[in-house]
N, C-alpha and C positions, 0 to 999 in steps of 0.2 A: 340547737335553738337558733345561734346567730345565721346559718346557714340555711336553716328553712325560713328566716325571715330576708332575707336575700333573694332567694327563689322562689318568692310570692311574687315579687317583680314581674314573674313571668307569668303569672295567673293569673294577675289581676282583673284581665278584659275577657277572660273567657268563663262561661257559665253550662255547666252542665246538668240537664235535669236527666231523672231516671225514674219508669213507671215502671213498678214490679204488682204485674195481677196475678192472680189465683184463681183459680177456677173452681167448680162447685166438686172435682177429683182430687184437689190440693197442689195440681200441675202449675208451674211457677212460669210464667211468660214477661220478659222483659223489654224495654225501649229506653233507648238513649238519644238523647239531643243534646248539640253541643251546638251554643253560639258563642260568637267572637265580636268584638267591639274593636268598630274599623272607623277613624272617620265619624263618627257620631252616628254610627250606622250599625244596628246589628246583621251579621250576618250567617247565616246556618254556615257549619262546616261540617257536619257529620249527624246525621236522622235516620236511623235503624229502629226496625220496630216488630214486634210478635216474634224475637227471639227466645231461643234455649237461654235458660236462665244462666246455664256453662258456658253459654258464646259470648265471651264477654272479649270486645273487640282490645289489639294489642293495643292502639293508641288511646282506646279511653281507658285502661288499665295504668298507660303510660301517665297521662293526664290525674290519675285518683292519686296515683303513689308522690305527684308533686304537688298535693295538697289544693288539688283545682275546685273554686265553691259548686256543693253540689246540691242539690235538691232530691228530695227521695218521696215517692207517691207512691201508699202504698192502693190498693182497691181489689173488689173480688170477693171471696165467698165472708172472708173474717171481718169486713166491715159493712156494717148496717149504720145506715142514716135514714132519719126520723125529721119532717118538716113539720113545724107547728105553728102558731099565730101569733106568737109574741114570742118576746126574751127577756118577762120580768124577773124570772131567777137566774141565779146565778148559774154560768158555764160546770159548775164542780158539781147542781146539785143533779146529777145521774139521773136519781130515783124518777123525779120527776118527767122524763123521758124514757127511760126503763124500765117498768117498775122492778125491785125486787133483785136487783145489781150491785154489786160490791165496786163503791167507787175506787177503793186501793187496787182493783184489779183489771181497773180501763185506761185509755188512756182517752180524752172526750176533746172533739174538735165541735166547736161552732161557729156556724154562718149567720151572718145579722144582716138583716138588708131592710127596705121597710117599707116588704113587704112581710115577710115569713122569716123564719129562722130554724137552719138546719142544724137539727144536730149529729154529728156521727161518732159512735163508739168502736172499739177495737183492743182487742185483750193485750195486755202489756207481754205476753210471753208471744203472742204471735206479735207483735211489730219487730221484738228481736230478735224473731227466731226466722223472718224472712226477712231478714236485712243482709244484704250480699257482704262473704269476709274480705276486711280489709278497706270498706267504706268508709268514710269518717264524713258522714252527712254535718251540712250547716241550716237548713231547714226541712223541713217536712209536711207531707201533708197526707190526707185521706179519703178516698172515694174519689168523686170527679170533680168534686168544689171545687179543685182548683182552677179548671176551665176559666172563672171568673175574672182572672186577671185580662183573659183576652176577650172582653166583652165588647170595648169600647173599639177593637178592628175584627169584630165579627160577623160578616155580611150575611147572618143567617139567624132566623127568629129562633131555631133549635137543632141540636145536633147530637148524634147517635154516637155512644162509646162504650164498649162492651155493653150490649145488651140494657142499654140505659139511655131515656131520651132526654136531653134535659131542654127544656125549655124556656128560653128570655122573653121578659117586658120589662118594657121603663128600663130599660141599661144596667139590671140585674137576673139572677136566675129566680124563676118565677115558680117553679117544680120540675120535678124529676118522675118519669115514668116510666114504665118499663117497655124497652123498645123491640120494634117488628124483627130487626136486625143486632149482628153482633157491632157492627161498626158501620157508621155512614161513610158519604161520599169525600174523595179527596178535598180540601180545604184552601184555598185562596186566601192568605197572610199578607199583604201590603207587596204583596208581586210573589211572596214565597209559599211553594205549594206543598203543606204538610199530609201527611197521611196520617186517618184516625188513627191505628193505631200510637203514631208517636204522637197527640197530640198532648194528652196529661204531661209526656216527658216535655214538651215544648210550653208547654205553660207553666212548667216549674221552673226551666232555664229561665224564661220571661220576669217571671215573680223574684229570680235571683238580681236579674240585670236591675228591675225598679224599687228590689230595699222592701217591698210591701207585698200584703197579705190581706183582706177583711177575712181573713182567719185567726180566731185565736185557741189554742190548746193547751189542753190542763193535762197535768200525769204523764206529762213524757219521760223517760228513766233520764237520770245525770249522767248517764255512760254517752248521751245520743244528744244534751247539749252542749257537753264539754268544745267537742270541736267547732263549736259556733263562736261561740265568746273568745277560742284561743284563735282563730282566723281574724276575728273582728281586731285583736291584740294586737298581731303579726302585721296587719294591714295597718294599723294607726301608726307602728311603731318603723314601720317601712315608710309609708308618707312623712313621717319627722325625718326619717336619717335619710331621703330622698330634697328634701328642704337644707337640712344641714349640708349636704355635701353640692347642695346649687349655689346656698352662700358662702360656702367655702373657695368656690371654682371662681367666682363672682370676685371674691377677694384674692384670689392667686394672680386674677388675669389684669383687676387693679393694677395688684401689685407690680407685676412683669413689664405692664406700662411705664408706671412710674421708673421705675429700675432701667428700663431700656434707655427712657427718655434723659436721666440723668447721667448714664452712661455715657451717651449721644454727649451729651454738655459736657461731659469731662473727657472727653476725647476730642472735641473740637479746639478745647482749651489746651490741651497736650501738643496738638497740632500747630495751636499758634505759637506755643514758646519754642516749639523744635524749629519753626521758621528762623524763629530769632536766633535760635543758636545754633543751627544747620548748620551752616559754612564751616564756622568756627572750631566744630565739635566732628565734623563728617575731618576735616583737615587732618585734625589730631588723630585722630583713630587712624586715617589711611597713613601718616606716619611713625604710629606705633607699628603698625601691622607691618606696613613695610619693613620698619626694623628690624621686627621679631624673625620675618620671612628669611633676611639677607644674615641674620646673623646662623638660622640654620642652617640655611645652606651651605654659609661658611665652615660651621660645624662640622657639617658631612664631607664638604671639599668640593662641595658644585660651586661654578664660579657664577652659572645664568640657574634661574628656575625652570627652565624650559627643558632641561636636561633630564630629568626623571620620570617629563610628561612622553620627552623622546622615546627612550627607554623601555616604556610601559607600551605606547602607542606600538613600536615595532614589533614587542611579543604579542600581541593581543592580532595581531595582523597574520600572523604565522599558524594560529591556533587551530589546532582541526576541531571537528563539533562533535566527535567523542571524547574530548578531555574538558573536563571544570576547571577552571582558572579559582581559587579559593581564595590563594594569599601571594601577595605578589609585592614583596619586600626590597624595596629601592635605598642601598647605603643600609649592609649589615653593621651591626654594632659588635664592638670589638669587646667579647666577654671575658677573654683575662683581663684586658686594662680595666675592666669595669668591678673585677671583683678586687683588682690589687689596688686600685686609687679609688675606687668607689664613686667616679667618674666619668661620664657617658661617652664611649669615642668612638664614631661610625666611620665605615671602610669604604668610602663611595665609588670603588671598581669592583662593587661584591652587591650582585644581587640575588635574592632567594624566592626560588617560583614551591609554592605548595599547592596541591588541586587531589581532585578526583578521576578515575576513568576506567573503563571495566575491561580495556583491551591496552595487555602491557607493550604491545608487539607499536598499536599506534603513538604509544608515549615514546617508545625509543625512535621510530622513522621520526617525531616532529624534534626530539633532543638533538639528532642527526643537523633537522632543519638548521636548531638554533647554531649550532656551534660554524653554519655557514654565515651566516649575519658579518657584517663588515667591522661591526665594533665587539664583538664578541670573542673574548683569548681564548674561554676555552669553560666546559661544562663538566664541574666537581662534586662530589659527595651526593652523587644518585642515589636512594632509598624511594623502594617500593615494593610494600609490605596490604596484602587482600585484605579490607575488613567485610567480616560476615556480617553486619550488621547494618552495614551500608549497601552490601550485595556487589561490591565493587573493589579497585586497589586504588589505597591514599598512597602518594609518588610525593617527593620532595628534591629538590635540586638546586647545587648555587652555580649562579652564572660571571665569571670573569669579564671583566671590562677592559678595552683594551688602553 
């Protein structure tokens, strides 16, 4: 449920109608129209029309499965409409248009306009029983009535849709009669050029995008308005959690203002007392440090600091670019004194190279190198042992000081 009310998000601007006729053989022909809300602009994206009722395109399949508002019109041999001179009874009473009809077993659409009033019937087992699986309609309608929506941008006093002429006055449908033709002439929409055939499916998209109908119907099954009401739901309950999460974004980005900005002031303030006690305080630290420096070094037996950076700089200078340098240990630590007085004692003419290198032949030519070096006595406790896992040999060595 949370998730398809998420991915309404994505339907909300587009509308899709769909005419399913029948023919007087019970052959089922289809049309889809899909518009898009662009810009305060509708715009066609997809108008197929006098298809196989199986050709059902992959994207408007893609489109039904993500709960896109659909419109469904049915028309053709199972619906008969009936125009009369008034609509002093009620839409429910059948008879009166019928004679001799089981209202439990119609479903009854009426047209009111004022001139006439049409009525159309159609048996409640055909509306479900030509309803394509896997639809989840949000309105409906029957016969060509629905034409009506697009009366008000129809540059034509009347126009031909299977086999049916309907004809306008006064900015309504005037009657319907039966036409020379199956379908008339391609149609001119506000610069869009519909073809009769799609034109029922492009009046129901229509009728989705404006919310309205002067259609009202009686006896439609609860299986076929379910999905109207839980769309109307999903879309309410999207627009609030679309508002909550605008005032919420509203209030983060307050917030992050406020936050920066006080930050900003507490760090200017930090700035000013570090002025004040700069000197004072930088002093102190550089003669801690320095103490701390001079007294390891003492520890080790270097008498300048510049000696271990020596040290390092001249191995590092001799290095071929098949061996890894890993561990490069300047003033080994003396491990019996350390276990017997439990006291740190470092050997500062003892230093230990550890690394990498997949060729043992070039660790011993550069061990060669070292032991020429001018401060170097002499190169002990060589180990180099291949690890499979590195695809290489880890090599370890201590180097004498002279």
């Amino acid at each position: 449920m949370i998730r398809s009310i998420v991915n309404i998000g994505e339907v909300l601007d587009l509308y899709l109608g769909i005419d399913i006729t029948i023919d007087v053989e019970g052959t089922r022909r289809i049309a889809y129209c899909l518009l898009k809300k662009e810009n305060e602009r509708l715009i066609i994206k997809y108008c197929k029309g006098d298809l196989d009722v199986n050709d059902t395109d992959e994207q408007v399949s893609f489109l039904i499965k993500k709960g896109i508002p659909i419109h469904v019109n049915i028309n053709g041999r199972p619906v008969l409409t009936k125009t009369v001179s008034s609509s002093e009874q009620p839409v429910g009473d059948v008879n009166r248009y019928f004679p001799g009809l089981r209202k439990e077993d119609f479903v009854i659409q009426l047209y009111e306009n004022k001139k006439n009033t049409s009525v159309t019937i159609i048996r409640k087992d055909d509306v479900l029983s030509n309803f394509l699986p896997g639809i989840r309609v949000h309105t409906v309608s029957f016969g060509v009535l629905i034409v009506e929506t697009l009366i008000p941008v129809l540059n034509a006093n009347a126009i031909t849709i299977n086999n049916q002429r309907i004809v306008f006055a006064d900015g309504v449908i005037d009657h319907i009669e039966k036409g020379e033709t199956k379908y008339g002439d391609i149609l001119n929409i506000g610069g869009d050029y519909i073809p009769p055939e799609c034109l029922l499916a492009y009046a129901g998209a229509i009728s989705l995008f404006l919310q309205r109908m002067h259609i009202t119907i009686d006896g439609l099954p609860d299986s076929l308005l379910l999905e109207a009401k839980l769309f109307q739901v999903k879309r309410e309950l999207f627009s609030i959690g679309r508002y909550v999460l605008l005032s919420l974004l509203i209030f983060l980005v307050i917030n992050s203002v406020v936050f920066f900005w006080l930050q900003r002031k507490v760090t200017v303030a930090e700035e000013d007392l570090l002025l004040l006690e700069g000197r004072s305080k930088r002093k102190r630290i550089n003669s801690i440090r320095n103490s701390t420096m001079s007294a390891a070094y003492d520890k080790i037996g270097w008498e300048l600091n510049r000696i271990p950076l020596f040290y390092a700089d001249q191995l590092a200078s001799h290095v071929p670019v098949e061996i890894q340098l890993n561990i490069l240990e300047l003033g080994t630590i003396n491990e019996n004194a350390f276990k017997q007085n439990k006291k740190a004692s470092f050997n500062p003419f003892e230093l230990r190279v550890h690394g990498v290198t997949a060729d043992p032949v070039v660790l011993s030519d550069w061990i060669v190198e070292v032991e020429k070096v001018d401060w170097v006595k002499g190169v002990t406790d060589q180990r180099y042992q291949y690890d499979q896992r590195l695809k290489s040999g880890v090599f370890e060595f201590k180097i004498l000081v002279k």
